[in-house]
N, C-alpha and C positions, 0 to 999 in steps of 0.2 A: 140238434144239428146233425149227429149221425142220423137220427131217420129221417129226415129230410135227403139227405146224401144218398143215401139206403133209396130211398125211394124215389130220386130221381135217376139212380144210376138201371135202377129194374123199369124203367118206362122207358127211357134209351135204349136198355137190352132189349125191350120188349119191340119196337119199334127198328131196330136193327134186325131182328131176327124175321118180321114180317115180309119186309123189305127184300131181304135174300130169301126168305120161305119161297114169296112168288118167282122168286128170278129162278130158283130150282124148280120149281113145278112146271116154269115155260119153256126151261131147257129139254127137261122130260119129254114135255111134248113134244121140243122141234125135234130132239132125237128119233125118238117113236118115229114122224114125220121122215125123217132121212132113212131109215129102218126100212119102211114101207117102202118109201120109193125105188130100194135097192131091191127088194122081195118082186117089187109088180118088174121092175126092168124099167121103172120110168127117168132113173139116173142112170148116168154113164160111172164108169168105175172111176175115174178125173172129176167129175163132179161129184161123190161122194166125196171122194180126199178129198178137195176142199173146203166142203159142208163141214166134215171132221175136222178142219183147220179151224176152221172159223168155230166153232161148237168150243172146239180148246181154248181159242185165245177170248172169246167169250167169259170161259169160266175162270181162268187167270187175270182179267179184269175182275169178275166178281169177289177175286179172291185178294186182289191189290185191293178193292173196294174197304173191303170190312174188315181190314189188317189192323189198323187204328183203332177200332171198337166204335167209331162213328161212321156212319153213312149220311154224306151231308147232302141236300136237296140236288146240287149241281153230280155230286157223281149217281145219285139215281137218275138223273136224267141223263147222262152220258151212261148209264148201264142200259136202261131203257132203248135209247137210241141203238145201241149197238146190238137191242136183242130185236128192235125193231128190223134193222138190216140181215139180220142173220132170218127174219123170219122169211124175208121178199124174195130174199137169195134163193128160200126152198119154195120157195113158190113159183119161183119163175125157171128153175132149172127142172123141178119136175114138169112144170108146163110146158117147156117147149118141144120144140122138135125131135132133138136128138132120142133113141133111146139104146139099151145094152141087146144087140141083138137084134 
């Protein structure tokens, strides 16, 4: 019975840690991403602070997420989603018109 326990408890961890592995890896990237756009001028300085809002409250979801030691299907899809938005956000704000300069 304990390795049964044992070993469903490490395939849950394993599977929890996957889960946020990539949500850090795409953070990364949208960071790098908002980085960049600050370096080329293609953000205004108002649009970075809010990229960094959202980049924050991003990763305090992620962190509300996996506080429980489970990440269940419905909050990877609300973490998803919300990295979803956070990616269109730097996409459409470095695409537009405005720039620093």
């Amino acid at each position: 019975m304990k390795k049964k326990l044992i070993l469903l408890s490490l395939i849950i961890g394993s599977i929890v840690y996957s889960v946020i592995g990539q949500t850090t890896i795409r953070q990364g990237v949208q960071q790098g991403r908002i980085v960049e756009g600050a370096a080329s001028g293609e953000l205004t300085k108002r649009e970075i602070r809010n990229l960094e809002r959202q980049q924050r409250r991003v990763n305090r979801h992620k962190k509300a997420t996996k506080a429980d030691g489970v990440v269940t299907r419905q909050e990877r899809a609300s973490l998803r989603m919300h990295q979803n938005k956070a990616n269109r956000d730097i996409r459409r704000k470095k695409n537009n018109a405005r720039s620093r300069g």
